[in-house]
C-alpha positions as CSV (number, residue, x, y, z in Angstrom):
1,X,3.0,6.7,22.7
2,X,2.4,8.8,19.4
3,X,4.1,11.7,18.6
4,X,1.8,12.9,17.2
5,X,-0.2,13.7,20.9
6,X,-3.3,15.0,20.7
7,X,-5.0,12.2,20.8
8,X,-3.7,11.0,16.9
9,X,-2.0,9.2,16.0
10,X,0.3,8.1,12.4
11,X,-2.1,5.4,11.1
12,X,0.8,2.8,9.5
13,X,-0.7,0.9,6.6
14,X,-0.7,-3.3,5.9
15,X,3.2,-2.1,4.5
16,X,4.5,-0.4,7.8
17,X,4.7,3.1,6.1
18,X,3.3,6.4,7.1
19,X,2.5,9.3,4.5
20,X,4.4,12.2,4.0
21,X,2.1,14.6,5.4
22,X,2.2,12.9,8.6
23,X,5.5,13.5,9.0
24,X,4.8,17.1,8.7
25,X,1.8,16.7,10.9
26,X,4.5,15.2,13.3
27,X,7.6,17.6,13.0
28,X,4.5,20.5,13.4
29,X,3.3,19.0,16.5
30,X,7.1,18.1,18.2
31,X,8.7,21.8,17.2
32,X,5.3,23.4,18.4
33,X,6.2,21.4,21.7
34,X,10.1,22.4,21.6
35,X,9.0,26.4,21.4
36,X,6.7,26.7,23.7
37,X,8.0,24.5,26.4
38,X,9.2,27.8,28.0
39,X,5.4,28.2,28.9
40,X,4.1,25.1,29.9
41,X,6.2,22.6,32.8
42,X,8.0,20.3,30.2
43,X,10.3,18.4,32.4
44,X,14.2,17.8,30.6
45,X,13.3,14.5,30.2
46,X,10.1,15.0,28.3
47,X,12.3,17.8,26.1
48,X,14.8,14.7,25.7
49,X,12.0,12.3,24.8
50,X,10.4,15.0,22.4
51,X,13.8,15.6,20.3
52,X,14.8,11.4,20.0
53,X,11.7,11.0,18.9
54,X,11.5,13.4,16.4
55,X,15.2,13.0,14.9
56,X,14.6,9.0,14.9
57,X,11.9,9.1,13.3
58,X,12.7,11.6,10.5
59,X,15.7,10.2,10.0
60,X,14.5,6.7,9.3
61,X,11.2,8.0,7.9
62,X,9.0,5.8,9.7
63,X,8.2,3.2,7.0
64,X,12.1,2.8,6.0
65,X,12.0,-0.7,6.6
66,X,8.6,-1.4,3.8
67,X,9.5,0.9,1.7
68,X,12.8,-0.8,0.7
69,X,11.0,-3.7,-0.8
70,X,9.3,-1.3,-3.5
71,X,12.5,0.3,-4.0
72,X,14.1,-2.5,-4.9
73,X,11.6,-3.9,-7.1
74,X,11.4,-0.3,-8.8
75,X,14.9,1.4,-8.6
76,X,12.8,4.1,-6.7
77,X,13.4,5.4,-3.2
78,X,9.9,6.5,-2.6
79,X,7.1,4.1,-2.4
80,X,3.3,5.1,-3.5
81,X,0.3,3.8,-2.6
82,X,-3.0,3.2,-4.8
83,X,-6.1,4.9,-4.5
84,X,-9.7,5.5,-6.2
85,X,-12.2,8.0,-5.5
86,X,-15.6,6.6,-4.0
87,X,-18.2,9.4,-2.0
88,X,-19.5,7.1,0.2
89,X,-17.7,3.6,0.2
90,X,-19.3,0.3,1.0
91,X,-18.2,-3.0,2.7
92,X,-18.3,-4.3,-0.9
93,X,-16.3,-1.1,-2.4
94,X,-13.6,-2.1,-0.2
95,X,-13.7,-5.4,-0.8
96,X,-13.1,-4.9,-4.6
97,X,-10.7,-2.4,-4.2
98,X,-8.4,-5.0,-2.6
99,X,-8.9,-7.7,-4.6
100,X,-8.0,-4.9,-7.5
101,X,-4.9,-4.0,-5.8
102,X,-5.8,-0.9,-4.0
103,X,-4.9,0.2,-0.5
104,X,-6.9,3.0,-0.1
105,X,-10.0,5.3,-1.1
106,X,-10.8,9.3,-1.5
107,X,-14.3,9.8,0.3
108,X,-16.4,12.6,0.2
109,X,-18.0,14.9,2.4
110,X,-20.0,12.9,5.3
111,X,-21.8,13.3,8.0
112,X,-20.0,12.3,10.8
113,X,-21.6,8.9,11.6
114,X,-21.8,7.8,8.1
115,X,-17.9,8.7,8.1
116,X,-17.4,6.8,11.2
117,X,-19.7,3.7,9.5
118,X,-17.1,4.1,6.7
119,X,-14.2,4.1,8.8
120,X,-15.1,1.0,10.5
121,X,-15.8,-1.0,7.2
122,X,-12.2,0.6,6.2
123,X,-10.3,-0.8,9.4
124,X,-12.1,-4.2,9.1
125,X,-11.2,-4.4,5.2
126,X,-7.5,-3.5,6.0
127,X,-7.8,-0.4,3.9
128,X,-7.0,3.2,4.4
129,X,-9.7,6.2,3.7
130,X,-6.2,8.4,3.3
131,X,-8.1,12.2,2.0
132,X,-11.2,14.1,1.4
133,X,-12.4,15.5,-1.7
134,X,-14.4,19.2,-0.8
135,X,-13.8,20.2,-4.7
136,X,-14.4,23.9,-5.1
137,X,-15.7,26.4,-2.3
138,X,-16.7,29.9,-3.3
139,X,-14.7,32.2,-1.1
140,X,-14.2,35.2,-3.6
141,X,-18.2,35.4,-3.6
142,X,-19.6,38.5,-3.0
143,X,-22.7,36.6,-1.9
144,X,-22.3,36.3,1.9
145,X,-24.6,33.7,2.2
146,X,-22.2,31.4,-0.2
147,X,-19.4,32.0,1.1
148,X,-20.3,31.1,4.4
149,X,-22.0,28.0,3.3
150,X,-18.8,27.4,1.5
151,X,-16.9,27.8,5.1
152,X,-19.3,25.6,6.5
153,X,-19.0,22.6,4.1
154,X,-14.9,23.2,4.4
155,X,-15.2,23.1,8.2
156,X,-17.2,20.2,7.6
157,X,-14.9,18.0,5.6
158,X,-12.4,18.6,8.1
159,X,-14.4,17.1,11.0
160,X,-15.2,14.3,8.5
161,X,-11.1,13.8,7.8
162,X,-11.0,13.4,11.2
163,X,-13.4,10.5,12.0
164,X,-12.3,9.1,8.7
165,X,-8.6,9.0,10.1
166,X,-8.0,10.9,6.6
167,X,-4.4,13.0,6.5
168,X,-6.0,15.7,3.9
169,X,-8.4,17.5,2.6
170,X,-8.8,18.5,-1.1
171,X,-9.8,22.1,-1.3
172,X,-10.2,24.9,-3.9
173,X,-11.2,28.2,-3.1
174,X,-12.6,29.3,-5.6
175,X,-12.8,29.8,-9.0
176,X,-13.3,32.7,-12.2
177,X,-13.7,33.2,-15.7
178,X,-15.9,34.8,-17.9
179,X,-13.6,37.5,-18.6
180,X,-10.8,37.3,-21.5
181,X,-7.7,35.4,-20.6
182,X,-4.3,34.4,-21.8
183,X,-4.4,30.9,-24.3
184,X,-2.2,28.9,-22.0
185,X,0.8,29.1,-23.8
186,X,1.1,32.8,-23.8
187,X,1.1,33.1,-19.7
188,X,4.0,35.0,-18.4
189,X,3.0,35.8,-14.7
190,X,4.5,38.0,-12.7
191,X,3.9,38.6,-9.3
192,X,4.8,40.3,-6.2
193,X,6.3,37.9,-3.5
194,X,4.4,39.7,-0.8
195,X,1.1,39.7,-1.4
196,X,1.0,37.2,-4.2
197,X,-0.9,39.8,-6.7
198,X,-0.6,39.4,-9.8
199,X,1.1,42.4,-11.7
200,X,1.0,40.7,-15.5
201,X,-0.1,37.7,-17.1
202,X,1.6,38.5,-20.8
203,X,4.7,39.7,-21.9
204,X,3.6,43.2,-23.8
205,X,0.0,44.8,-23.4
206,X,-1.9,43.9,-20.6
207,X,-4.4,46.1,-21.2
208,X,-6.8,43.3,-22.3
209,X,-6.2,41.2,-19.2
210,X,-7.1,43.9,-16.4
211,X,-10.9,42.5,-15.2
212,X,-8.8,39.0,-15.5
213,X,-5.9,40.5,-12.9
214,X,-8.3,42.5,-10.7
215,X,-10.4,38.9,-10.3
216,X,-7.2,36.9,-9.7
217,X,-6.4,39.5,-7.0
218,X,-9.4,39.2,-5.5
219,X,-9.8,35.8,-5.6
220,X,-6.4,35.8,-3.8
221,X,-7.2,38.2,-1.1
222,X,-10.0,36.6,-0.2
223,X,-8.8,32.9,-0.4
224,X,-6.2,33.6,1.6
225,X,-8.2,35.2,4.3
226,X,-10.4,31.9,4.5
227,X,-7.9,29.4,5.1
228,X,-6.3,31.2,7.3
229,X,-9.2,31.2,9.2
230,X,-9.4,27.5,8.5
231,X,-6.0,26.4,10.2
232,X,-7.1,26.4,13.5
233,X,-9.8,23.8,13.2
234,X,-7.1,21.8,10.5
235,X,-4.6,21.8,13.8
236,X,-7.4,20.5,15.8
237,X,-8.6,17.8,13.9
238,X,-4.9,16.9,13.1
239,X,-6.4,16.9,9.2
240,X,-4.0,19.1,6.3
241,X,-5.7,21.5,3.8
242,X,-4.2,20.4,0.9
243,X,-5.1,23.5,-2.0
244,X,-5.7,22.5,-5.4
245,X,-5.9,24.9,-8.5
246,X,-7.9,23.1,-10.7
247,X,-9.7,24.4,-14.0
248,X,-10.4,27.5,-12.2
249,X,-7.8,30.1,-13.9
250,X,-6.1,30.5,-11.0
251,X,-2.5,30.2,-10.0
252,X,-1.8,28.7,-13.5
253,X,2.1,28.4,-13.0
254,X,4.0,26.1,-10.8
255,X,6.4,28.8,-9.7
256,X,2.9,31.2,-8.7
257,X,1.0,28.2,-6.8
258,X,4.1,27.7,-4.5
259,X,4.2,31.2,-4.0
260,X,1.1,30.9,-2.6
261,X,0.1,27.8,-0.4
262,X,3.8,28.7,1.1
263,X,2.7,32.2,1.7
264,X,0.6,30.6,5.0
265,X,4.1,29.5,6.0
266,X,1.9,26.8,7.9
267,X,2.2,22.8,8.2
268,X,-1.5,22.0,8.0
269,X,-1.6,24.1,4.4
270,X,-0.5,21.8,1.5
271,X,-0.7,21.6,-2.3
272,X,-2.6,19.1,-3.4
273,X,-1.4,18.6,-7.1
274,X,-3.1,16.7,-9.9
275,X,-0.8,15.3,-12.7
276,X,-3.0,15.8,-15.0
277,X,-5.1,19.3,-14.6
278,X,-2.4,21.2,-16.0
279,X,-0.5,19.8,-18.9
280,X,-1.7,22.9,-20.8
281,X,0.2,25.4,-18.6
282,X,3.2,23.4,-18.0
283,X,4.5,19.8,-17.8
284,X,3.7,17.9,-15.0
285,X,7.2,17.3,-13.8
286,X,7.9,20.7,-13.8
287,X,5.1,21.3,-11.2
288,X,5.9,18.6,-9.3
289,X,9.6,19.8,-9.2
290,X,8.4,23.7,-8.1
291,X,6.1,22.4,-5.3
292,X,8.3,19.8,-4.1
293,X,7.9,19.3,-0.4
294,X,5.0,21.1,-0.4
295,X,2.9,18.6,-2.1
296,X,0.7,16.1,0.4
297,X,-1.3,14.2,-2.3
298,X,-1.5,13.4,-6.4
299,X,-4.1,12.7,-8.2
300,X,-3.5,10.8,-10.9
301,X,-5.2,11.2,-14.8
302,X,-4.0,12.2,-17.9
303,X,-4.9,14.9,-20.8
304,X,-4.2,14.7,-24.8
305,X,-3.2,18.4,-25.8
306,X,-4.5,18.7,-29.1
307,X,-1.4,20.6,-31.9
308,X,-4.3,21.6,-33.8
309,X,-6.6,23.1,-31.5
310,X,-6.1,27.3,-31.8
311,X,-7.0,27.7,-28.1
312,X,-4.1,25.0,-26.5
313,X,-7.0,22.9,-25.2
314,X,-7.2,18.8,-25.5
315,X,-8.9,16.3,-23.4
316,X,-8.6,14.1,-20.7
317,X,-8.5,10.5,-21.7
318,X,-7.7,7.2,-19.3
319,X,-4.0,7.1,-17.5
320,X,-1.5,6.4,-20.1
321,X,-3.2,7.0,-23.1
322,X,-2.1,10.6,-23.2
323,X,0.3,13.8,-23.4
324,X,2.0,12.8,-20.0
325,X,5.4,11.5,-20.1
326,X,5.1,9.2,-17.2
327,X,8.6,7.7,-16.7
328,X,9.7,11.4,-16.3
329,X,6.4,12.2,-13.6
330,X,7.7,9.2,-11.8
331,X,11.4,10.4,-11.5
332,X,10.4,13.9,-10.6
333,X,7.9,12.5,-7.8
334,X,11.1,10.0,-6.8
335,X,13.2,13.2,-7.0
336,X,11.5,15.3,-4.2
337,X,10.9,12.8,-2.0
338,X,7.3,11.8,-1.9
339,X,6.0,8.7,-0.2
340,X,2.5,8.6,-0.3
341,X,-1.2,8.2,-2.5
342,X,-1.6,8.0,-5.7
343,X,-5.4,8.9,-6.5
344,X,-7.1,7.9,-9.8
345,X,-9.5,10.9,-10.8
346,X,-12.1,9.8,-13.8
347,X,-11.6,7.6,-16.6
348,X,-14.4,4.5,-17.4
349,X,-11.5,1.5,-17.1
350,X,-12.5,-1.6,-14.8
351,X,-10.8,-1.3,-11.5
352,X,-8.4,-4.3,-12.4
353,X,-7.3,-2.3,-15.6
354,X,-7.0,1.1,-13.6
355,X,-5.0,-0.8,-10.8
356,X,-2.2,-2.1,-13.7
357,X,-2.1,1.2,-15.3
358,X,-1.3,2.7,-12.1
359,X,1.4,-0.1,-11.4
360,X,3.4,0.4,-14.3
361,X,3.2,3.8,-13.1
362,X,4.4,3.4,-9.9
363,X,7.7,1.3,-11.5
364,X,8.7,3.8,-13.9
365,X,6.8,2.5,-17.3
């Protein structure tokens, strides 16, 4: 039997491992058991069955036994898993995914029996549709009618997670801009630990930066209030809502987005962080090393800063061909304890070319 209950179950991989968030997904599930047994008839021996289960497996980690092999190939503790990002994948997607290398795929929003065609073609390849990818909702719109369509398609992608067998979904609430802002560099956030508003964004005048603060607060409030909403349905489907900040001026320091996807003090809310979205704000590792257990999935691409641009911008260019000191991403993700996906985002390499990119990744190169 699972214990995961509810009808999931921890989908193990070709390799014997489960992901990271299904561990959480489990511990959730077993301590939700543990408090409430007061009010339902748990029996001791279900308690006792309940507690073994949950300190065996956390204590081997479920996929102890497959993840030595990568270790010791690697010299890392943590073993990774490759993924690419395809909306709708075919029986032939699959099939060159494996061939490439790849154990898994990113989908996109489906309707449920295209999802469950998907998931079948997965299964039969071997292969793992591990996440989601909603992208950006709008729910600091005052347009009612977008934000509830942008509730809807969320609500959706969960129920697609679901008949996927996914573990996440990418979400970002929102977005805004067209107001003056900080150049990267010169962000100095400070906020208050309750609410997560932001009181300043620059050491010295502010002045210039009030529309930007009164959005960001906003956009707060409001995001907050919709995946709260959210959780219930995330618990149901057994699916995580894994946030993501990307391009969208919001919670642009690592210390600032922990503050808030730990603010819902909930196991189905996650960061979903992508190595490459914010080398302008702040190194990699050093956002990887703030969100630390938080995180449930990594996307994976890289960004050239540009020393001579006046605004701190760059470009993103193919996975190892830019400003991202890989070795060092790899020991930070080894560091915190993350076994799980690695998802390539963009780039126009051949899958073959992505797939040993992402290998010399993975060991440390």
């Amino acid at each position: 039997m699972s214990i995961l209950g509810a009808g999931r179950t921890a989908r193990e991989g070709e390799n014997g491992t489960v992901s990271t968030e299904s561990l959480w997904i489990a511990k959730s599930r077993i301590l939700g058991n543990i408090r409430h047994m007061n009010n339902h008839s748990m029996t001791r021996r279900g308690f006792l069955a309940t507690s073994t289960a949950l300190a065996a497996g956390f204590q081997f980690g479920f996929g102890a036994r497959s993840a030595v092999g990568q270790a010791v190939e690697s010299g890392f503790k943590t073993r990774l898993q490759k993924s690419l990002i395809i909306n709708k994948p075919a029986a032939d997607d699959f099939k060159r995914l494996k061939d490439a290398g790849f154990e898994g795929v990113e989908a996109g929003v489906l309707e449920l029996p295209d999802a469950e065609k998907c998931r079948q073609l997965a299964d039969a390849a071997g292969m793992k549709i591990h996440s989601v990818i909603r992208g950006w909702a709008e729910f600091n719109s005052p347009d009612a009618g977008k934000y509830a369509a942008s509730y809807a398609t969320t609500e959706a992608a969960l129920r697609a997670g679901q008949v996927f067998g996914a573990q996440a979904v990418l979400l970002v609430p929102c977005r805004i801009g067209g107001m003056p802002m900080p150049r990267p560099w010169e962000f100095m956030i400070d906020f208050e630990a309750d609410t997560g508003h932001v009181t300043k964004v620059v050491n010295g005048d502010n002045a210039p930066y009030a529309d930007y603060i009164k959005a960001h607060n906003h956009a707060v409030d409001t995001s907050r209030e919709a995946v709260q909403r959210l959780i219930p349905l995330a618990e149901k489907t057994g699916v995580v809502i894994a946030l993501e900040n990307v391009w969208n001026n919001l919670w642009v320091k690592p210390a600032y987005f922990r503050q808030f996807v730990a603010s819902f003090k909930s196991p189905w809310i996650k960061a979903y962080f992508d190595i490459g979205n914010h080398v302008k704000y702040a190194p990699p590792e050093e956002w990887i090393l703030t969100l630390g257990d938080l995180i449930v999935k990594l996307h994976v691409k890289d960004f050239k800063l540009d020393a001579a641009d006046p605004k701190g911008e760059g470009k993103f260019v193919n996975i190892r061909d830019g400003s991202i000191r890989w070795p060092v991403v790899r020991s930070a993700i080894d560091k915190i304890g993350y076994h799980g996906w690695l998802t390539i985002e963009g780039g126009d390499l051949s899958m073959d070319e992505h797939s040993r990119r992402l290998d010399l990744i993975i060991a440390g190169k």
